[in-house]
N, C-alpha and C positions, 0 to 999 in steps of 0.2 A: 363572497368569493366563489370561482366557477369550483365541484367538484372535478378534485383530476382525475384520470383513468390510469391504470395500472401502466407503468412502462413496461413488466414484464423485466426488469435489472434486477437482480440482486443484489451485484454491488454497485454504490455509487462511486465514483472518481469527481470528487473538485477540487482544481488549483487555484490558487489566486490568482494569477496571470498567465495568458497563453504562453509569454516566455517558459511555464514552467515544464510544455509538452515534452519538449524531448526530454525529460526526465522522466517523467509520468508515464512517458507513451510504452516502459519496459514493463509495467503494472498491468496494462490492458494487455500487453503481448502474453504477459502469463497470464492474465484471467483465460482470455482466448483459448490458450493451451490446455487448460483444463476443463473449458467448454462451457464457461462460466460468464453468465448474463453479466453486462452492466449498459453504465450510461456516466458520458463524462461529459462533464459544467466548467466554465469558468467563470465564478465569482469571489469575488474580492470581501474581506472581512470590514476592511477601510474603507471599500472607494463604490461598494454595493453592499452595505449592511443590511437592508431589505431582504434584497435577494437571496446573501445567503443564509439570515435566518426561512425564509418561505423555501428556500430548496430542500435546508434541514427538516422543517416542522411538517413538511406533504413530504416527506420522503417514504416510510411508513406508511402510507394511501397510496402509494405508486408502487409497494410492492419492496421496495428496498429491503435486503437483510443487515446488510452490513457496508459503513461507509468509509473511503478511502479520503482523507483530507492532505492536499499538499502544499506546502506555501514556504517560502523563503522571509527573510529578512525578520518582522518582529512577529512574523508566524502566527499572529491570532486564530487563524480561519480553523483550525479544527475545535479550538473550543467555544469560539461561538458557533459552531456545527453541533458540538456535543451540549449544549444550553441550551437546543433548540430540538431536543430529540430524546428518546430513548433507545433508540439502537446502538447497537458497541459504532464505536470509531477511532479509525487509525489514523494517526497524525503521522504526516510525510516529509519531512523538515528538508527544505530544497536547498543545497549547498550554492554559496554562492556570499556576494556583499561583501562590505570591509571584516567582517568576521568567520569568514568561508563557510556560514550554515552552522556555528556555533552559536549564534543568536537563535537561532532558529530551532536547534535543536534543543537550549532551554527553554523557549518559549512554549513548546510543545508537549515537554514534559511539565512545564510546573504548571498544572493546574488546581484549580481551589477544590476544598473536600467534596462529592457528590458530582462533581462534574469529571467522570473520567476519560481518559486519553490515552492508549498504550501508542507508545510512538516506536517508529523502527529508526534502525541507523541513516545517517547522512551518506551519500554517493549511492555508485550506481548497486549497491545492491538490497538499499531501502526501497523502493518502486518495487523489488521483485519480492524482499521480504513480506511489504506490505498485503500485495497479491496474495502470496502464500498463508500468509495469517489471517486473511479473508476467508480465503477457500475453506482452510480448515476450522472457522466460526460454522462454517457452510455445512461441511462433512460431520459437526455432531449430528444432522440428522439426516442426513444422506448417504448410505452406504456404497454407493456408485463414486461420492471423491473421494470417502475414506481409503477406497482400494485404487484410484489414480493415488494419491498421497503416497500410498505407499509404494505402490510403483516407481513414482518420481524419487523415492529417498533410495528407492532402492537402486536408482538407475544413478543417484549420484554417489552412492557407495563404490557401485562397480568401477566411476572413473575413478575414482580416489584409485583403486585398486591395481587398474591398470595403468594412472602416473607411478605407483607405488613400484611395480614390476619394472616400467620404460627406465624408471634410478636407477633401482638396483643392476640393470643390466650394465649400464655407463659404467656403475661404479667398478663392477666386473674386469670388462675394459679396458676401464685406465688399471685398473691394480695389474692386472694384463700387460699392457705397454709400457707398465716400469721397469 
C-alpha cells in the first residue's frame, strides 16, 4: 500500500451517506469557527467496509487527532471506525428512519468493552456538540483553543443573560398593564 501524506486535518468527519450533509455540514461550521483543521469522507460501514476501515486505520499517518463519525439508521460506522484506530471518536447518530435516530442513537452507544465511542445527542445540536468535544480533545494541548473555549462559553453565558434580562423586562410589563 502507497504511504499517505499528512492531510494536515485534525479532525476527521465521516458519514455514511452524503444524505447525512446537511446535518453534519453544522460540525465543520463549528470546527471552521474555531479554526480548526479537518477533512470530511463519506463512507459507509455496510456498503464500503474496506474503505472505512482504511480511512480509520491511515487516519493517525495523515495527521488526524480526533474523529468525528456520523451515520443514521443501524449506525455501525463509528465503531468500526473506532476497531480500526486508536484515536478517540465521536459517534454522531443521524436522526431520521422509522425510529427517528433512536436506532441510531443505541447503536452508537452500545459498544463492546475496549472499543470506545462517546456519542453526542440526536438533532441539530449533536454536529455542533460533537465539533465542540473535538475541539476540546484539541485544547488539552493547545492553549490558543483552551482560551477560544472559553471565550465561546463565555459569549454563551452572556446571551443566556441578556434572554434572561429581555423576560424579565416583559414580565415587568405585563404586571404593568394589569
Amino acid at each position: 500500500m502507497a504511504k499517505r501524506r499528512k492531510s494536515g486535518a485534525d479532525v476527521a468527519i465521516v458519514m455514511g451517506s452524503d444524505s447525512d450533509w446537511p446535518i453534519v455540514q453544522s460540525a465543520v461550521d463549528t470546527l471552521v469557527s474555531f479554526g480548526v483543521s479537518h477533512e470530511v469522507r463519506v463512507c459507509s460501514a455496510h456498503r464500503t467496509p474496506d474503505e472505512a476501515a482504511r480511512f480509520a486505520s491511515t487516519a493517525e499517518r495523515r495527521g488526524v487527532k480526533v474523529i468525528i463519525a456520523a451515520a443514521g439508521g443501524a449506525a455501525h460506522l463509528a465503531g468500526v471506525v473506532a476497531g480500526h484506530t486508536t484515536l478517540p471518536v465521536i459517534g454522531l447518530p443521524i436522526t431520521g428512519g422509522a425510529l427517528n435516530g433512536v436506532d441510531s442513537l443505541l447503536a452508537t452507544v452500545q459498544m463492546p468493552a475496549g472499543i470506545p465511542v462517546v456519542s453526542v445527542t440526536l438533532g441539530s445540536a449533536g454536529p455542533v456538540n460533537a465539533a465542540i468535544f473535538a475541539v476540546q480533545i484539541l485544547a488539552g494541548s493547545r492553549p490558543g483553543l483552551k482560551k477560544e473555549l472559553k471565550k465561546h462559553k463565555s459569549a454563551m453565558a452572556a446571551k443566556v443573560r441578556r434572554g434572561d434580562k429581555r423576560v424579565q423586562g416583559e414580565l415587568r410589563k405585563m404586571a404593568q398593564d394589569r
